[in-house]
PAFI-621952 format. One line per 2 residues: number of its first residue (from 1); for each residue x, y, z of C-alpha. Coordinates in Angstrom, 2 decimals. Layout:
# PAFI-621952
NUM> X/Y/Z  ... .
This chain:
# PAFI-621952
1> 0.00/0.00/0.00  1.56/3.62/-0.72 .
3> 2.67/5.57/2.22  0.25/8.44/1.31 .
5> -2.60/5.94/1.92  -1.59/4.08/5.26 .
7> -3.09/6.94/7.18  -6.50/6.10/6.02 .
9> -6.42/2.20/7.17  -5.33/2.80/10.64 .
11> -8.42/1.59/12.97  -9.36/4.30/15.22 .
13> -9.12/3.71/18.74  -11.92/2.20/21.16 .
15> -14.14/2.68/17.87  -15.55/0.17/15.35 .
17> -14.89/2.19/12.51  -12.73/0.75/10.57 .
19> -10.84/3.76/8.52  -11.28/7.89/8.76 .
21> -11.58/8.04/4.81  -13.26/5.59/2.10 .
23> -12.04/6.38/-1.65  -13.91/5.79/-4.37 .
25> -12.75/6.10/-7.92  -14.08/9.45/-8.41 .
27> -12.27/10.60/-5.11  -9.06/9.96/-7.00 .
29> -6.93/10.48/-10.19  -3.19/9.94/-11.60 .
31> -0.89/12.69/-11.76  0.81/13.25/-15.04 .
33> 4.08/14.19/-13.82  6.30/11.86/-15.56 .
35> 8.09/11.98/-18.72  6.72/10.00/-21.55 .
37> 9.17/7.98/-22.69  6.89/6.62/-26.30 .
39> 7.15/8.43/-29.60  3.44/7.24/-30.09 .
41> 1.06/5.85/-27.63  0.20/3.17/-29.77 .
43> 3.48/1.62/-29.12  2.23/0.93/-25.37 .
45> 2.05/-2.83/-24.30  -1.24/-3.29/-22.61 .
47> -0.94/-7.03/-22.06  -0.98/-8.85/-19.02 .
49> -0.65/-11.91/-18.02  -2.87/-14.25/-15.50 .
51> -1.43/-17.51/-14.92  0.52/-19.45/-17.47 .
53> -0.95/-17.19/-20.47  -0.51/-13.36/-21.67 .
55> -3.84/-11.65/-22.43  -4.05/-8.65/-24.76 .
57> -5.60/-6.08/-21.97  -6.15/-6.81/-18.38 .
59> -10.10/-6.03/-18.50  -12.51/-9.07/-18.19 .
61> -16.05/-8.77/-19.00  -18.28/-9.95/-15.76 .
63> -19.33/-13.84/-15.70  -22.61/-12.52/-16.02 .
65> -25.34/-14.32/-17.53  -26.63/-10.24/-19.08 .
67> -23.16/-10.12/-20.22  -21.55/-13.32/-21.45 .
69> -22.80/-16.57/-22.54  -21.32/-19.16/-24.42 .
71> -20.96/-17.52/-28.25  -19.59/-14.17/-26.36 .
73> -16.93/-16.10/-24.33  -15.67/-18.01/-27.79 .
75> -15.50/-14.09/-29.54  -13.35/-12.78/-26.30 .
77> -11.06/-16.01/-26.36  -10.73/-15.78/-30.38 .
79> -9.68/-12.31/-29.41  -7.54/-13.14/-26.59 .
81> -9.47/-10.93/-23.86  -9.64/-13.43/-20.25 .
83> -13.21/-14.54/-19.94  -15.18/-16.25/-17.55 .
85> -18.09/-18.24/-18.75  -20.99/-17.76/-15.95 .
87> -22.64/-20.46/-13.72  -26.55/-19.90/-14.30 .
89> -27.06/-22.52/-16.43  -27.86/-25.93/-16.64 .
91> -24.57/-28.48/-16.04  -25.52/-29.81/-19.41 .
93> -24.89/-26.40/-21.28  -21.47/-25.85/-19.21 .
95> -20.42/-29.16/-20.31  -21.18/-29.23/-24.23 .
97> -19.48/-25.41/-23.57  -16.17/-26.95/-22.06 .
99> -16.24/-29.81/-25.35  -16.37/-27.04/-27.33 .
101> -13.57/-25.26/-25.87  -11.17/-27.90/-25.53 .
103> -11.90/-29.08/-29.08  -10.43/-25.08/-30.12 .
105> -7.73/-25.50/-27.91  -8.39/-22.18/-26.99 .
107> -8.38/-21.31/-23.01  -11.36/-22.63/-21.24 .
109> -12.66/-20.64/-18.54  -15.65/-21.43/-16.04 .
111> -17.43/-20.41/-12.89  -18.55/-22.31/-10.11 .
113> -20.58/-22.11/-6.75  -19.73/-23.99/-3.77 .
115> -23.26/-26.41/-3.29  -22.93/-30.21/-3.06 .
117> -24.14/-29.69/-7.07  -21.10/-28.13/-7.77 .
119> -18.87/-30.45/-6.26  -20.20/-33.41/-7.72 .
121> -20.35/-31.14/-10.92  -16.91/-30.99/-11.11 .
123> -15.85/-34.94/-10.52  -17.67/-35.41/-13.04 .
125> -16.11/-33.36/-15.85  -13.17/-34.98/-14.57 .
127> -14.36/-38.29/-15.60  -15.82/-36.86/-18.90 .
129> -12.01/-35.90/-19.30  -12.15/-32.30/-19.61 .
131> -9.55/-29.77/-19.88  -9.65/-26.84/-17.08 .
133> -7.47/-23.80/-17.43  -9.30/-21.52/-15.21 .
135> -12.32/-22.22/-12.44  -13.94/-19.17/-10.95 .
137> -15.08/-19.61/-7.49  -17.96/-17.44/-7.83 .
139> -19.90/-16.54/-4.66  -21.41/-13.27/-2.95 .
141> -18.61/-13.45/-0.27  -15.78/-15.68/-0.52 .
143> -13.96/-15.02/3.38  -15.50/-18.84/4.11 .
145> -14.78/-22.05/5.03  -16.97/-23.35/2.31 .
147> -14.60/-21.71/-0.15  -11.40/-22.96/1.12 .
149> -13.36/-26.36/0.98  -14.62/-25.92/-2.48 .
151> -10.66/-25.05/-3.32  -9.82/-27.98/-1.92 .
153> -11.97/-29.91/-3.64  -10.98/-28.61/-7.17 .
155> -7.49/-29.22/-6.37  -8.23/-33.06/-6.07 .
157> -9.68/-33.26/-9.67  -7.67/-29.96/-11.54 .
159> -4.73/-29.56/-9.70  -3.00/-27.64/-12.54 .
161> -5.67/-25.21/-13.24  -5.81/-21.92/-12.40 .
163> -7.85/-21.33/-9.53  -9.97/-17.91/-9.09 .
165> -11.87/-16.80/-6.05  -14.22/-14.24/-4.54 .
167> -15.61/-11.90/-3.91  -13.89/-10.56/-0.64 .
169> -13.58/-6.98/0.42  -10.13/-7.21/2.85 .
171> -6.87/-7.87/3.49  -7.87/-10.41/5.61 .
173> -9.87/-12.09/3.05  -7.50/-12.05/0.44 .
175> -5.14/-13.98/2.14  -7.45/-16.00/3.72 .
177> -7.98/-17.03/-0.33  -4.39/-17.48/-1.07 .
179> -3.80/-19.45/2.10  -6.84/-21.39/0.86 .
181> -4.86/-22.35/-2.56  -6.29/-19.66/-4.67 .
183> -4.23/-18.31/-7.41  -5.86/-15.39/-7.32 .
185> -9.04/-13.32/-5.44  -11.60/-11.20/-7.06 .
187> -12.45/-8.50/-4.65  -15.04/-5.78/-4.35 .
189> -18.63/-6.17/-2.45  -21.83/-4.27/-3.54 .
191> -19.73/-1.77/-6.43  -21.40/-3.69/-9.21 .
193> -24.35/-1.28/-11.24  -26.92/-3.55/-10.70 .
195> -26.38/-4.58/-7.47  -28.06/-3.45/-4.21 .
197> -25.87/-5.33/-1.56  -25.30/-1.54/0.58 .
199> -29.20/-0.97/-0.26  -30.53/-4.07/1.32 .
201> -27.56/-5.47/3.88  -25.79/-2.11/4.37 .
203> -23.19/-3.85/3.88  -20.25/-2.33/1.05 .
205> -16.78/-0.83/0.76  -15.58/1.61/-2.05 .
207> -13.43/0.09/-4.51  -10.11/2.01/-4.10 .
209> -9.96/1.36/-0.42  -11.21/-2.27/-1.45 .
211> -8.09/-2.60/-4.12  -5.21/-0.60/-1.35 .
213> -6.41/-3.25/1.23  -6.05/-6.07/-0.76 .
215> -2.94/-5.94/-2.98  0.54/-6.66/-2.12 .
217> -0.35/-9.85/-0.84  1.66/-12.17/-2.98 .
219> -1.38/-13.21/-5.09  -2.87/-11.24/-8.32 .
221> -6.09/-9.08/-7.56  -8.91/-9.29/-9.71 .
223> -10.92/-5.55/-9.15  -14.80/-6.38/-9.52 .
225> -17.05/-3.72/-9.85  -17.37/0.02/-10.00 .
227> -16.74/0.81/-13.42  -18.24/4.26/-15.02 .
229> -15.70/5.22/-17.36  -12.22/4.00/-19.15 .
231> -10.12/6.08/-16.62  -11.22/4.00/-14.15 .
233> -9.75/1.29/-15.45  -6.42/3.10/-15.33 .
235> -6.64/3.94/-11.50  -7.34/0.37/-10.58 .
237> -4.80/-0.82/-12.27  -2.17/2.18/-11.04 .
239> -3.46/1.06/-7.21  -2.03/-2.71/-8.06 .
241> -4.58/-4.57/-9.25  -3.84/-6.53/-12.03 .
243> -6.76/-7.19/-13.94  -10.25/-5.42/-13.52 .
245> -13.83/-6.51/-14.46  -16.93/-4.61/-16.13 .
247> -20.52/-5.20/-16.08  -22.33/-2.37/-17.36 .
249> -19.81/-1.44/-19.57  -20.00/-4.84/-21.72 .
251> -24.13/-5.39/-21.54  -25.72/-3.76/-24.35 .
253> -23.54/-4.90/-27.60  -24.23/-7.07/-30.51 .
255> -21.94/-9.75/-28.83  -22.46/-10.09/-25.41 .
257> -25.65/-11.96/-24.10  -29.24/-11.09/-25.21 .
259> -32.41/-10.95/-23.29  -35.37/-8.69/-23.97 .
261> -38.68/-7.80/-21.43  -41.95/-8.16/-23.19 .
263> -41.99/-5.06/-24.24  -39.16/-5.80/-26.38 .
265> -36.37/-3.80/-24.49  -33.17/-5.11/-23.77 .
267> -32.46/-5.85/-19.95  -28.95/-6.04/-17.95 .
269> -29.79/-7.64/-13.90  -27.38/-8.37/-11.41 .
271> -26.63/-12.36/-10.41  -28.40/-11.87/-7.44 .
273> -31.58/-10.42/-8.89  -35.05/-12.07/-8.97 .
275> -34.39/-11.97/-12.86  -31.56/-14.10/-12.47 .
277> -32.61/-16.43/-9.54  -36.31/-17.03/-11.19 .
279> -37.60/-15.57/-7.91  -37.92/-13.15/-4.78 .
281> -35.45/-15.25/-2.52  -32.23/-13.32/-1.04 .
283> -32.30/-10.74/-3.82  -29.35/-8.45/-3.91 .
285> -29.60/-6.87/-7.57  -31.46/-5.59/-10.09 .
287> -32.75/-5.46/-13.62  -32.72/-2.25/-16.06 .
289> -32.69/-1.33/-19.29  -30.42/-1.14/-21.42 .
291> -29.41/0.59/-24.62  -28.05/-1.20/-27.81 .
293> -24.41/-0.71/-28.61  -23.27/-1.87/-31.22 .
295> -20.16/-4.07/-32.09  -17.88/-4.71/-28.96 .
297> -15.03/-4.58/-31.26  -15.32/-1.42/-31.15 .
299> -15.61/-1.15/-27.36  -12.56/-3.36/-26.75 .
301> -10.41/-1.44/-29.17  -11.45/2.17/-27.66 .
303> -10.86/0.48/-24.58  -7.35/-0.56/-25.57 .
305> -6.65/3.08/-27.01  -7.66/4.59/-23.53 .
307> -5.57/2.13/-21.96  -2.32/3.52/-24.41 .
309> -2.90/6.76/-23.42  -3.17/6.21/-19.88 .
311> 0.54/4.38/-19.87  1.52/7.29/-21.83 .
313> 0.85/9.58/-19.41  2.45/7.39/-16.65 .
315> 6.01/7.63/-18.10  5.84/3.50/-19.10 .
317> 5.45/1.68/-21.56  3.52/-0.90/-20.31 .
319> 0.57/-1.79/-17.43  3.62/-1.74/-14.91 .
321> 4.45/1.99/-16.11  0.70/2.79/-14.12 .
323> 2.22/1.58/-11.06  4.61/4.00/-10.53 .
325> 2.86/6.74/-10.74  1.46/9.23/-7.97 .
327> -1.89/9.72/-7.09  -3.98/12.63/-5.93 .
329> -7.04/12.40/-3.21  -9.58/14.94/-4.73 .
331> -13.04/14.38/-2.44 .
């Protein structure tokens, strides 16, 4: 965590309030006092790389089922973007999805919960013989027993793949997730646009606090949630994390996943919304409307571009050029 920050984590005495300040992405922004060391922008490098493979930008579009579904997971992994296919489907689906993959020998990416469904899920696409690179531990809030169980678990039939879980909000919970055997934690609780976790539980932390809490803990941060514009893309990665993911920002376009109300306009719901659970039980999220957008092509290359600029600025040439930069506490 920067020095500049530390102040803000201390826990004030004889209270239960955990910090004096809670930053937000709009509370902050990147100070552009470095020389840029690229005769063009375009010459910035903004892959990354999340376990044993480089990806061509460190964004992934939420395992969503109002974002992705199957023919929007093969377009990002045909375009080398990290995906993760969601878990609201039938076992069936996820299956034929994971023969498909494996048959492309292109990455192949899925989510998971932690019931005794999933676990016996998962023996059995061992015995069907298929290939895991990545498996998304995908619950409300990961700082659990059940996760480290679940982890466990995985590790007895995929012991080579690459092992994703969250959500947690903490320090604490991070490494609670990497002690567990995860290679890496998605973190943020109730930032997402369609969810209403700090409505209904009260229950939430702001994402840059979220991301300075969590990093620097020997395992790769996944930021979840928060998203309103490119730039904030930029300042989670400059705060460490080292990939980020997007819901609203990928719902709408010609590729991602398609469902319409009965009046014919396109909606985008949260995981835990009555649209997505098939009923009023433990809702957490959402459902809106949204607009169309167009080709995501076009997204994930403006996306890219922003991305250029923003390491141009930073006096890099690269994602790790964001890093070193100083930032500026504006609320």
């Amino acid at each position: 965590m920067p020095e500049e920050f530390k102040s803000f984590y201390n826990v004030l005495s004889n209270s239960r309030i955990a910090s004096e300040q809670e930053l937000n992405y709009k509370d902050i922004y990147i100070v552009p006092n470095k020389k840029c060391i690229l005769k063009s922008r375009k010459l910035a490098n903004t892959s990354n790389k999340l376990g044993s493979n480089i990806f061509d930008i460190p964004i992934i579009p939420a395992n969503m089922k109002s974002v992705v579904n199957e023919n929007t997971c093969l377009f990002l992994a045909q375009k080398n973007i990290f995906y993760i296919m969601h878990r609201f489907t039938s076992q069936e689906n996820i299956l034929e999805f994971c023969k498909y993959m494996n048959k492309t020998g292109l990455n192949t990416s899925i989510s998971i919960g932690v019931k005794d469904e999933d676990r016996k899920f998962i023996e059995y696409l061992s015995n069907q013989k298929i290939k895991l690179d990545y498996i998304t531990i995908d619950i409300a809030y990961a700082y659990t027993d059940v996760v480290k169980d679940m982890i466990d678990r995985l590790r007895a039939y995929y012991s080579d793949a690459f092992i994703i879980a969250g959500n947690v909000a903490d320090s604490e919970g991070a490494c609670f997730l990497r002690d567990s055997g995860a290679n890496a934690v998605k973190v943020g609780i109730g930032g997402g646009g369609v969810c209403s976790t700090k409505n209904i539980t009260g229950f939430y932390r702001p994402m840059v606090s979220t991301i300075l809490d969590c990093v620097d803990n020997d395992i790769p941060i996944i930021a979840d949630g928060g998203i309103k514009e490119p730039g904030d893309i930029s300042k989670a990665l400059a705060l460490g994390a080292d990939f980020v993911m997007a819901g609203t920002l990928f719902a709408g376009y010609e590729q991602s996943a398609k469902e319409y109300d009965k009046d014919g306009n396109r909606v985008y719901y949260g995981s835990a919304s009555a649209m997505n659970k098939g009923e009023y039980k433990n809702v957490e999220g959402f459902s809106t409307n949204i607009e169309e957008h167009g080709d995501m092509n076009l997204l994930l290359q403006a996306l890219k571009e922003s991305l250029q600029s923003a390491i141009s600025y930073s006096g890099g040439n690269s994602i790790d050029g964001l890093r070193n930069t100083d930032i500026v506490i504006v609320k």
